[in-house]
N, C-alpha and C positions, 0 to 999 in steps of 0.2 A: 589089245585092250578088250578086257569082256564087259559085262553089261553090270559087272559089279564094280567093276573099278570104274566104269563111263558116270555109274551113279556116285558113288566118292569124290570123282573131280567135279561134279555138279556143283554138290556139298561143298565143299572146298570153297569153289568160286564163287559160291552166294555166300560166305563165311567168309569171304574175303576181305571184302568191303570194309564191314566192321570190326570187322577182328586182327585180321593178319597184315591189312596195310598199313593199320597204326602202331603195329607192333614193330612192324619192318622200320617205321620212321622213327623209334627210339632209337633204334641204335644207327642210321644215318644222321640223328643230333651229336652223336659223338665225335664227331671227325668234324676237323675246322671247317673242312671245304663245303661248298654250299651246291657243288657239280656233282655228288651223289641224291641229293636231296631233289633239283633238277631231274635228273635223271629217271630217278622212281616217280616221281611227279607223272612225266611226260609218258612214263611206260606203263602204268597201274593201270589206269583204268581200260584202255584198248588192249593189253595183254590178260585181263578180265574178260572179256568178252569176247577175244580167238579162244579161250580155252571152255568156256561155256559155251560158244557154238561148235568145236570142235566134239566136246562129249555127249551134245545135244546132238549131233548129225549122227555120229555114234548107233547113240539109242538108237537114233529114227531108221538107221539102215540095220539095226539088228530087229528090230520090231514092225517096222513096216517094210522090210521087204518087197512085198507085194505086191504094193500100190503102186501104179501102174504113172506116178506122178516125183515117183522117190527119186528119179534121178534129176529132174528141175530143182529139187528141194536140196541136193549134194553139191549141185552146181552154184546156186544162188550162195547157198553157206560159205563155198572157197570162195565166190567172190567176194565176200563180205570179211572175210579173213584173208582178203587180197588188198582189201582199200584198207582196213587195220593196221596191217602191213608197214604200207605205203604212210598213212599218220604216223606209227612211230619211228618208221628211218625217217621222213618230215622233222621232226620233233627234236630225233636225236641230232638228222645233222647240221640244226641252227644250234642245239648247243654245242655240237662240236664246232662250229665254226663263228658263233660270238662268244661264249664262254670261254675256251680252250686258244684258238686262234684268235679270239681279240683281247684278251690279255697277255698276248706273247709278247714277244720286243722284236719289233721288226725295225724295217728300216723306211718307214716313210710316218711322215705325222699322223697323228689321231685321228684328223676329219678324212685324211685319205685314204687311211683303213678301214673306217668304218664306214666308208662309200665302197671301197669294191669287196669286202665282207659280203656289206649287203647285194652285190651283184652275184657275186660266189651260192649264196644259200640261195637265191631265185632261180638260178641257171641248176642247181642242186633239184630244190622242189621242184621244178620242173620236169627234168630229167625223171627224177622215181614217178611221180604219178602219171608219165606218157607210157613206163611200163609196168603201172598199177592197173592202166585202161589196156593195154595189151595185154596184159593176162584174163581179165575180167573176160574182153571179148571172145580169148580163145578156150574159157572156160565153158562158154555156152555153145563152143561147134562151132563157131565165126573163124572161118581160116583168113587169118591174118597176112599170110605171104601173098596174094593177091593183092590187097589191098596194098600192102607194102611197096610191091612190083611195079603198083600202076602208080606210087607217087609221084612217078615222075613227070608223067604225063599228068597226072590232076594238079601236078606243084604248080605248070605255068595257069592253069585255070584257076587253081585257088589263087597263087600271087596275084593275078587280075583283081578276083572279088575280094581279096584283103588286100591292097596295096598301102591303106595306109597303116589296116594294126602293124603290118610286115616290117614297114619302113619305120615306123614308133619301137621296136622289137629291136631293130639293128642298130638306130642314133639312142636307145637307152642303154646296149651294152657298149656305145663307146662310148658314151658320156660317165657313163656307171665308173670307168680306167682312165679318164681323162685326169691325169695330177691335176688339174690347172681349174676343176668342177669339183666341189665336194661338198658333202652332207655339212651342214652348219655355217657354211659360206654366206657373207652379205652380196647381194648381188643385185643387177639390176638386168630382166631382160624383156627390152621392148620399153611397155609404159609399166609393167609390173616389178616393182621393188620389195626385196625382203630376205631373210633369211632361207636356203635351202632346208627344207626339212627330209625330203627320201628321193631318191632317184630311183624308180622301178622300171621292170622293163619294157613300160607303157608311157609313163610320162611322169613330171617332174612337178614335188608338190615345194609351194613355195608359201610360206609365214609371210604375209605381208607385214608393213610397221603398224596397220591399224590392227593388225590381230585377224586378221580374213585368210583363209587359207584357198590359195588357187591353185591349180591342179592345168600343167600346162603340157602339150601332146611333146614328147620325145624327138619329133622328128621338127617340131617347131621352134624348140629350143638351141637344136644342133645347126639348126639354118638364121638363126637371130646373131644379132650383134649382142651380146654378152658381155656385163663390163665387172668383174670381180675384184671386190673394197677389200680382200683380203691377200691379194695380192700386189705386190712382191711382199708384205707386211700387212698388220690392220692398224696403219697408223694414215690418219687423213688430213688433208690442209684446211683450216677453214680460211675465210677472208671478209673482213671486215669492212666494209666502205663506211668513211667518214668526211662532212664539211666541216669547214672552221673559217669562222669570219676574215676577210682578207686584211683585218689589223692584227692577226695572229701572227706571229715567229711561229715558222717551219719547223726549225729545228729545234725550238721545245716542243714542237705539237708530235712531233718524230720522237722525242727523248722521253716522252709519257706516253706516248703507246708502246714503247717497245720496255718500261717501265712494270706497267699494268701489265704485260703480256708473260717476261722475266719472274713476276711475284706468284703468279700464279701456280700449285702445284704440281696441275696437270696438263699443265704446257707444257709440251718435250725441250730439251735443249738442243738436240738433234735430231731433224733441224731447225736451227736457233731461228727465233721469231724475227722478222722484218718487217718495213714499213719505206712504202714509196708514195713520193708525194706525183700523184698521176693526173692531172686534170688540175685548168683554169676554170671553176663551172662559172655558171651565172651569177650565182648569189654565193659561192665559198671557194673557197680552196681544197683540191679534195685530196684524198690519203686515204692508202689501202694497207689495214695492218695484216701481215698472212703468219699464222702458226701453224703448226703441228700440236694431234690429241692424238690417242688410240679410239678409235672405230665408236666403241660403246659410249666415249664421255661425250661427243662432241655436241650434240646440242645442249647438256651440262655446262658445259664450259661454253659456249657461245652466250647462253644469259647470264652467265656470271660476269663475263669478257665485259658483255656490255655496259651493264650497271659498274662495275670497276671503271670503265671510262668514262661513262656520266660521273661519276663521283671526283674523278679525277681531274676531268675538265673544269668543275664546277669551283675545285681547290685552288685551281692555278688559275683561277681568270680567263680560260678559254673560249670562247665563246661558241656556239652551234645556233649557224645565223635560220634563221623565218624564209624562206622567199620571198622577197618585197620589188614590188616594182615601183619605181619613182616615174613619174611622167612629167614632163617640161611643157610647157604652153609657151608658145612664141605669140609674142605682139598681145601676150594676156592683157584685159584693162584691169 
């Protein structure tokens, strides 16, 4: 390249922006797929700027020469088109790997693909930008093979002073492959309940039910008792406790809850709704009605449950006694 063509590609690249990337994006409107569109998305603008600094260094080593500073200036440049680099394989290989391999057909469900997806592209981005920083450093004369050689001996020092990013690092890629953990999950771990929303390779954020997002250490998760509402199913039991006055018939007070329970549309039939009459209390007779919902209706359908068997009791003369205590006086005048 001479200093006439180094100025054409300048041109070019500051004519880029405005002219030739929206030119480029008519004709990626033509094709259905929306992974070219992506693609030039994620590569335009940092592929703008290795070729502006590459014809800008250009110049500077055809014209400055001499200055006694040009080769920090040569160095800094490839670094800066080293971390470029490293952004658009970043870039491209979450689109190759949510775009391309997360609409493929695999063989495990949605939430458990797009739980080790998302460990794939970490373990990925990882990976490039540990030798985005190894290049950088051996662009500036930094020999790396020492450094390299002495890991081994610095590993047990570092493990020491990072024991627990380390141990956060190791229970996030196995939680990241764990079928049985995955992104979108209800879950409960510890006193914190709620939705998984991402598992990184640091720790584990979780959507609470008020809407609070908590952010818990990977390696504390892996060590917690762990209770998952989505599996074997997201289908869950509630149970209802009720008294009824002890002039009540059992087996009407049995024959309308599991009535009320039957009519309902979002009571499962399997398994089919039951009702045990469990307890002599003090003041009633008591009976626990128990169904099955899926996951998301269940406090829906619990005050719906309810008011269906207030209304229902109310129909049939059942009664739902007060606590009352009677007290006896002996030898009262």
């Amino acid at each position: 390249m001479d200093a006439t063509e180094a100025i054409i590609v300048i041109v070019a690249a500051i004519l880029f922006r405005p002219f030739i990337k929206p030119f480029i994006y008519t004709f990626t409107k033509f094709t259905k797929s929306e992974l070219d569109d992506k693609i030039v998305e994620a590569v335009a603008n940092p592929l703008w700027f290795i070729v502006l600094l590459y014809a800008a260094d250009f110049l500077a080593g055809d014209y400055f020469s001499s200055w006694r500073y040009i080769s920090y200036v040569h160095d800094s440049v490839y670094a800066l088109i080293a971390v470029l680099v490293a952004v658009i394989s970043v870039r491209i290989a979450k689109i190759i790997i949510f775009d391309v391999f997360g609409h493929a057909k695999l063989e495990m469900d949605e939430k458990h693909k797009r739980t080790a997806l998302s460990a794939i592209y970490n373990i990925t981005a990882a990976i490039i930008w540990s030798l985005a920083v190894i290049y950088v450093l051996a662009s500036f004369g930094i020999n790396v093979g020492p450094i390299l050689a002495s890991a081994g001996i610095a590993g047990l020092v570092i493990g020491l002073a990072l024991k627990d990013p380390l141990e956060n690092l190791f229970y996030g890629l196995i939680l990241a492959f764990d079928p049985h953990f995955r992104v979108g999950d209800a879950v409960s771990i510890g006193d914190v309940s709620g939705v998984v929303e991402d598992i990184s390779l640091r720790n584990v954020r979780i959507r609470t039910w008020d809407g609070n997002l908590v952010m818990i250490p990977a390696s504390q998760v892996a060590n917690s008792q762990i209770t998952n509402y989505e599996f074997p199913d997201d289908n869950v039991r509630t149970a209802i406790r009720i008294g009824v006055s002890y002039d009540s018939d059992p087996e009407e007070v049995k024959e309308t809850l599991l009535e009320v329970a039957k009519k309902h549309p979002k009571v499962l039939d399997d398994p089919a709704p039951s009702v045990l009459f469990t307890e002599f209390g003090d003041f009633a007779l008591m009976f626990t009605l128990y169904y099955w919902t899926k996951r998301a209706d269940k406090w829906t359908v619990l005050d719906e449950m309810d008011t269906a068997i207030l209304n229902a009791f109310r129909e049939k003369g059942i009664e739902i006694p007060y606590p009352i205590t009677t007290v006896y006086l002996k030898n009262a005048v």
